[in-house]
DRENPA-3360 file (N, C-alpha, C; in nm, 2 decimals, always signed):
BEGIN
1 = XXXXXXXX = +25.51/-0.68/+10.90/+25.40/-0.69/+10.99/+25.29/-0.58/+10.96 ~ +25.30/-0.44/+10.99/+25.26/-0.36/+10.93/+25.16/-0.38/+10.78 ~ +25.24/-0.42/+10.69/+25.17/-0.46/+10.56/+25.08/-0.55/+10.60 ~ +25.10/-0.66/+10.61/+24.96/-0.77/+10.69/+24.90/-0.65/+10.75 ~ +24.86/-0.62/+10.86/+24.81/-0.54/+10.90/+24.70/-0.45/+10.83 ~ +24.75/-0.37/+10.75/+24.70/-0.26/+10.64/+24.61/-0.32/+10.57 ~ +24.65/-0.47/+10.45/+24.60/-0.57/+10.42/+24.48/-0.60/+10.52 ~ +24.47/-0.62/+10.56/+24.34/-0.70/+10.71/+24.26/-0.59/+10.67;
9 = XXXXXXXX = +24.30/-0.46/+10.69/+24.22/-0.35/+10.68/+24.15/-0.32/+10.59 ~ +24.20/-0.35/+10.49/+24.14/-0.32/+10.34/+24.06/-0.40/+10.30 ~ +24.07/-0.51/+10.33/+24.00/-0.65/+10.32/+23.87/-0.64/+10.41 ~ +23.89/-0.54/+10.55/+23.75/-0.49/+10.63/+23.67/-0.41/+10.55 ~ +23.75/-0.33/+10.53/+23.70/-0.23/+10.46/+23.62/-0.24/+10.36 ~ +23.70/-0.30/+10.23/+23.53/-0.37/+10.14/+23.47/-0.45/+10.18 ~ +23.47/-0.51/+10.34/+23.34/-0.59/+10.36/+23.24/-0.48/+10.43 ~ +23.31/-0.35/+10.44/+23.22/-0.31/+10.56/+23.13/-0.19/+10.45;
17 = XXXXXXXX = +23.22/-0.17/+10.31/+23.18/-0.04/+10.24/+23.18/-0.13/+10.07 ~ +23.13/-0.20/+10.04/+23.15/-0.28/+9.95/+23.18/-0.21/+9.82 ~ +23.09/-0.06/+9.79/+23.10/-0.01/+9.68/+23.19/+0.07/+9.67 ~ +23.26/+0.08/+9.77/+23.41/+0.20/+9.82/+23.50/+0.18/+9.62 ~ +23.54/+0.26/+9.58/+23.60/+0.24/+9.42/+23.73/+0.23/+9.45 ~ +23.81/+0.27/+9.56/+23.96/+0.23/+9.61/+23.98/+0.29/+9.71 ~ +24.07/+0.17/+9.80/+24.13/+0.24/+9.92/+24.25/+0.18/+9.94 ~ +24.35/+0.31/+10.00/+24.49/+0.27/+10.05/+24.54/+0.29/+10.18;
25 = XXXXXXXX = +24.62/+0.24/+10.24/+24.70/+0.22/+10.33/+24.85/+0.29/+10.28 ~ +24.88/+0.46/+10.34/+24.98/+0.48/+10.29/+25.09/+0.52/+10.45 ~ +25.22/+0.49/+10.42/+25.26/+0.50/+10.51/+25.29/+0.71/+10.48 ~ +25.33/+0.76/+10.59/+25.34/+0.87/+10.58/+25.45/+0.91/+10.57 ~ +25.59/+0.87/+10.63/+25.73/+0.88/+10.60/+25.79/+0.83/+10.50 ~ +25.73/+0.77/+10.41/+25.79/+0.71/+10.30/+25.70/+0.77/+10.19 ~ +25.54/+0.77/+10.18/+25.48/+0.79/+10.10/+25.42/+0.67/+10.00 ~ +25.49/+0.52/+10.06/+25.46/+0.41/+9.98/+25.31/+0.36/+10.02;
33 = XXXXXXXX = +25.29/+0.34/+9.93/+25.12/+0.21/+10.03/+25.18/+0.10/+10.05 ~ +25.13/+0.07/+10.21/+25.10/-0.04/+10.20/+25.08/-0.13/+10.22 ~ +24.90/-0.12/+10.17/+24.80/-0.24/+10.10/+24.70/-0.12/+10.02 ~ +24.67/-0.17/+9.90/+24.57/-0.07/+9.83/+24.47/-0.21/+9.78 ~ +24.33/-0.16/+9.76/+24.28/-0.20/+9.63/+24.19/-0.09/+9.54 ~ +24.17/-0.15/+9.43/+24.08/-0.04/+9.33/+23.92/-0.13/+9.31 ~ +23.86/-0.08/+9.27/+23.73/-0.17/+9.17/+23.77/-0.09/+9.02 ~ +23.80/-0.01/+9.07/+23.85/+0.05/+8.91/+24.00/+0.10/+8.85;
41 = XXXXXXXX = +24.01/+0.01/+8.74/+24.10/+0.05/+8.68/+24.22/+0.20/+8.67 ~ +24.12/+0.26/+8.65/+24.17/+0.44/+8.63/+24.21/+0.48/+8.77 ~ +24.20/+0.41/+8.90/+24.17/+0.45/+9.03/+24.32/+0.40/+9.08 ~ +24.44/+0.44/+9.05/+24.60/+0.36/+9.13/+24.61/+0.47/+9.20 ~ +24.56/+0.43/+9.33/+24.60/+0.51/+9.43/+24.74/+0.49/+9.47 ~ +24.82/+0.38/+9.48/+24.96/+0.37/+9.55/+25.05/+0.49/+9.42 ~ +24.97/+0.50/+9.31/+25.05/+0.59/+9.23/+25.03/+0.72/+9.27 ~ +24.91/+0.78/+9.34/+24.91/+0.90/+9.39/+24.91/+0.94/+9.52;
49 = XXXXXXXX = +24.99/+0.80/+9.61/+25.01/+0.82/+9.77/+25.10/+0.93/+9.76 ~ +25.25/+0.95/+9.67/+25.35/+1.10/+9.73/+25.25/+1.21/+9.76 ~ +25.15/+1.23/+9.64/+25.05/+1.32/+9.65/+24.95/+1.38/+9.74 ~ +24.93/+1.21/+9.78/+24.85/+1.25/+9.89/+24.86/+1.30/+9.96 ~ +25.02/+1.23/+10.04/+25.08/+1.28/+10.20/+25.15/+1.43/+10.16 ~ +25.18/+1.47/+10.05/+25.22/+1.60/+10.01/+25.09/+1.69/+10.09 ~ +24.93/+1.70/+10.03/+24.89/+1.75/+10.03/+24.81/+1.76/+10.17 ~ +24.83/+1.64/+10.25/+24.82/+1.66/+10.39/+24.91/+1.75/+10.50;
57 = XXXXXXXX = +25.07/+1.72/+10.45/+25.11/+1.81/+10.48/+25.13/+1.94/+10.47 ~ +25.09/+2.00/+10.36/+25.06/+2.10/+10.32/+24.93/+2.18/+10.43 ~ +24.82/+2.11/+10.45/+24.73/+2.12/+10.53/+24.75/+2.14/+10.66 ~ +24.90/+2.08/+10.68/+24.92/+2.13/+10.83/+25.02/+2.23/+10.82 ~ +25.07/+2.27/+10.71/+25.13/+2.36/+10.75/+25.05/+2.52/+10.71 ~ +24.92/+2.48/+10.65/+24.84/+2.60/+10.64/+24.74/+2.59/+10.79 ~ +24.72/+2.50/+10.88/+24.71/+2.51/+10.99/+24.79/+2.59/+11.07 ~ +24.91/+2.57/+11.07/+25.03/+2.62/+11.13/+24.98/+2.77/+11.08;
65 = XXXXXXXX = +25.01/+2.82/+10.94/+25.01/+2.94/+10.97/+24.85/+3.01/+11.01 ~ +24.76/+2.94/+10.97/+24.62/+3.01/+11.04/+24.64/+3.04/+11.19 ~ +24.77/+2.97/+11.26/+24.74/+2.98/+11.41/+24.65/+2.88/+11.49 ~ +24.68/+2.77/+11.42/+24.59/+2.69/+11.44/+24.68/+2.53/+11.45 ~ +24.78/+2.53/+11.58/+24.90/+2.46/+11.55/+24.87/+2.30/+11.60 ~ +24.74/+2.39/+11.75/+24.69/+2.25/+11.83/+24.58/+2.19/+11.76 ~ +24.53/+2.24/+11.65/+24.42/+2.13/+11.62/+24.47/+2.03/+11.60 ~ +24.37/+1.89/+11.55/+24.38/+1.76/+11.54/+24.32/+1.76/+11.40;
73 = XXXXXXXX = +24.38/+1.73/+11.29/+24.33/+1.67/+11.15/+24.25/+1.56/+11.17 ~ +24.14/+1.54/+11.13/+24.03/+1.44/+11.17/+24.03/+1.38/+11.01 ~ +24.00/+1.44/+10.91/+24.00/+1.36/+10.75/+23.97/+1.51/+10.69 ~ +24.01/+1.48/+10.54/+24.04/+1.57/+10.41/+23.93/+1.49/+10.35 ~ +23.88/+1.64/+10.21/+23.67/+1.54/+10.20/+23.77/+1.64/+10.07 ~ +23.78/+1.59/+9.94/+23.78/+1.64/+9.82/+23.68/+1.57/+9.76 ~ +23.57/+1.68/+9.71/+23.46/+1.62/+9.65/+23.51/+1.70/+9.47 ~ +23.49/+1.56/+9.44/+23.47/+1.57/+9.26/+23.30/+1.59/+9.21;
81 = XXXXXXXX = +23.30/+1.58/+9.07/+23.16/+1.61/+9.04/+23.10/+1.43/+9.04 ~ +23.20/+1.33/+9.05/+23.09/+1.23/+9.07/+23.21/+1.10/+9.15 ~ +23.30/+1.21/+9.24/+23.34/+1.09/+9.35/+23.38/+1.22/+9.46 ~ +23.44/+1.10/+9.57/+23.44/+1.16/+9.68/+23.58/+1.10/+9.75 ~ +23.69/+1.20/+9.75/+23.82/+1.11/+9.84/+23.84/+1.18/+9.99 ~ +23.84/+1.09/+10.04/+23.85/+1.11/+10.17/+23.98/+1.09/+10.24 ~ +24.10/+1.15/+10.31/+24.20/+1.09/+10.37/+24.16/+1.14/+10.52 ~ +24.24/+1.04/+10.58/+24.25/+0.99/+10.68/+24.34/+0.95/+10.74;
89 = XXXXXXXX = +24.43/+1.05/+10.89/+24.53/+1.03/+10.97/+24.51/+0.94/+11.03 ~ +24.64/+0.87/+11.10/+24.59/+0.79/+11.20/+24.64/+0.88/+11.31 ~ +24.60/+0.86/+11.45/+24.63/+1.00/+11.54/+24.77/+0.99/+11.56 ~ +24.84/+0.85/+11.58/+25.01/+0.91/+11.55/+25.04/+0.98/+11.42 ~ +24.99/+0.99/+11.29/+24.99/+1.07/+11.17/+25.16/+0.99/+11.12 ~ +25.15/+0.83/+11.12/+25.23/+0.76/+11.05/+25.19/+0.68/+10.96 ~ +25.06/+0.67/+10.93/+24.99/+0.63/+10.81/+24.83/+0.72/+10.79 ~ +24.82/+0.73/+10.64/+24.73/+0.81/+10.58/+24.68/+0.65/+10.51;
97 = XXXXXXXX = +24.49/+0.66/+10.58/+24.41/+0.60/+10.49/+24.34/+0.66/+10.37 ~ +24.32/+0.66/+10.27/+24.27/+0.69/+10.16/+24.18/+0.62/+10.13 ~ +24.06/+0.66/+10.06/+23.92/+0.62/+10.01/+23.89/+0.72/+9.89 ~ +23.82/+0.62/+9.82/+23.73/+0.66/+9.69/+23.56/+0.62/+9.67 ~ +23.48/+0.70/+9.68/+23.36/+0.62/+9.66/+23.29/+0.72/+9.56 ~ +23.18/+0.63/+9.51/+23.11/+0.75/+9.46/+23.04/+0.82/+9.50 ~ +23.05/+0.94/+9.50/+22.96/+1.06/+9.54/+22.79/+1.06/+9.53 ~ +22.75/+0.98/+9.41/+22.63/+0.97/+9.39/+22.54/+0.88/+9.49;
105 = XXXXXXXX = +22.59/+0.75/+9.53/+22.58/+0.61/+9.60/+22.58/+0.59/+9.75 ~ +22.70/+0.64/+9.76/+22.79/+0.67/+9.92/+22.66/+0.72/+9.99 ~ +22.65/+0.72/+10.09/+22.65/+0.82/+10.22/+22.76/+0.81/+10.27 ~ +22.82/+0.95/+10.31/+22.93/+0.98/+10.31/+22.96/+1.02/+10.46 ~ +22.85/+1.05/+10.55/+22.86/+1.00/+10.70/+22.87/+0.87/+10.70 ~ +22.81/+0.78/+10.68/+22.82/+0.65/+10.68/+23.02/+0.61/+10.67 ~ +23.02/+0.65/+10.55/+23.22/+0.63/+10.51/+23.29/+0.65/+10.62 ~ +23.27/+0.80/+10.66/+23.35/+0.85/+10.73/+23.38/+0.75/+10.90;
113 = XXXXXXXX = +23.24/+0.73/+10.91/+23.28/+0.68/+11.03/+23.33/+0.50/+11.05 ~ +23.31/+0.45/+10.91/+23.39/+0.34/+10.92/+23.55/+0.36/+10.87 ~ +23.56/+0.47/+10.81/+23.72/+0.53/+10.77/+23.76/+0.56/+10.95 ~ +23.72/+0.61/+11.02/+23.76/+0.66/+11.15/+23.79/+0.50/+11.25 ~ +23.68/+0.43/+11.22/+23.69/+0.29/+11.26/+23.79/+0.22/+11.25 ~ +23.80/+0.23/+11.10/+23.91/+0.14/+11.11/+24.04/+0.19/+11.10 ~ +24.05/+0.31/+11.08/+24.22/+0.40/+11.16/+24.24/+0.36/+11.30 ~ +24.13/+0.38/+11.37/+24.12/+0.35/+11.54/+24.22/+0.24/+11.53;
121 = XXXXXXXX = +24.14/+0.14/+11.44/+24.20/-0.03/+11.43/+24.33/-0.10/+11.40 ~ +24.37/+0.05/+11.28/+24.53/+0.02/+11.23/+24.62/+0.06/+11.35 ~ +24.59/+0.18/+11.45/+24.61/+0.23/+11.56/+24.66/+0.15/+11.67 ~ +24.54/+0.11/+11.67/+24.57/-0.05/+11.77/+24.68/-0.13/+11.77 ~ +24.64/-0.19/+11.65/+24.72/-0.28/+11.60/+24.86/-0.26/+11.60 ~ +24.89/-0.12/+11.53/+25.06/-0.05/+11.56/+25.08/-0.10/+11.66 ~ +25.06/+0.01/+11.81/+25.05/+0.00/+11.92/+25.09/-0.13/+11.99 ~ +25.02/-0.21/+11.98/+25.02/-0.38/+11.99/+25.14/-0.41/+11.93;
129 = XXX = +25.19/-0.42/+11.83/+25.31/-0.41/+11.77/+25.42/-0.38/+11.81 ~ +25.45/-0.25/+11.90/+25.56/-0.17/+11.93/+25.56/-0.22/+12.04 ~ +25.46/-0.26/+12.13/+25.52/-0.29/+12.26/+25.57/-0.40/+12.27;
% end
């Protein structure tokens, strides 16, 4: 159910960000995606989801030690010299969305707030699910 779910999402997603270069749906406890897609080849994100959720957690535990235990992770912005990956918690922090766009093309306020959009969405949807 979940997978459907994720899928729906990604399928909003390039309607809503068309030039997006890949996005995934990764779960956070396992580390698997999943639903991903690419426009590009060189772009397998489900191959560098361990990675990802590695380096988010990492993020909270350099939170942790800054003293900084209550914030809220909102999204991770690694900018390359001609892309832009963005991850994204969902606020239970049981799936990480992932995005690729280009840096050059993007407005990247723009991304962010349909990346936020549609976490709300996957959010939901969980939610809806469990009960």
């Amino acid at each position: 159910m979940l997978a459907r779910q994720a899928a729906e999402l990604i399928n909003q997603f390039r309607a809503e960000l068309p030039l997006a270069l890949a996005v995934a749906v990764i779960d956070m406890a396992s580390g698997n995606s999943l639903a991903a897609h690419s426009a590009s080849a060189g772009l397998d994100l489900p191959a560098a989801a361990r990675f990802q959720v590695g380096l988010v957690l990492r993020k909270h535990q350099a939170l942790a030690a800054l003293g900084l235990p209550n914030e809220q992770m909102e999204d991770v912005l690694i900018t390359l010299s001609s892309q832009l990956h963005l991850l994204r918690l969902t606020r239970t922090g049981e799936q990480l969305i992932a995005l690729v766009v280009d840096a050059r093309t993007t407005n990247l306020a723009l991304a962010r707030v349909i990346l936020r959009t549609l976490a709300e969405q996957l959010e939901t949807a969980s939610a809806l699910r469990a009960a």
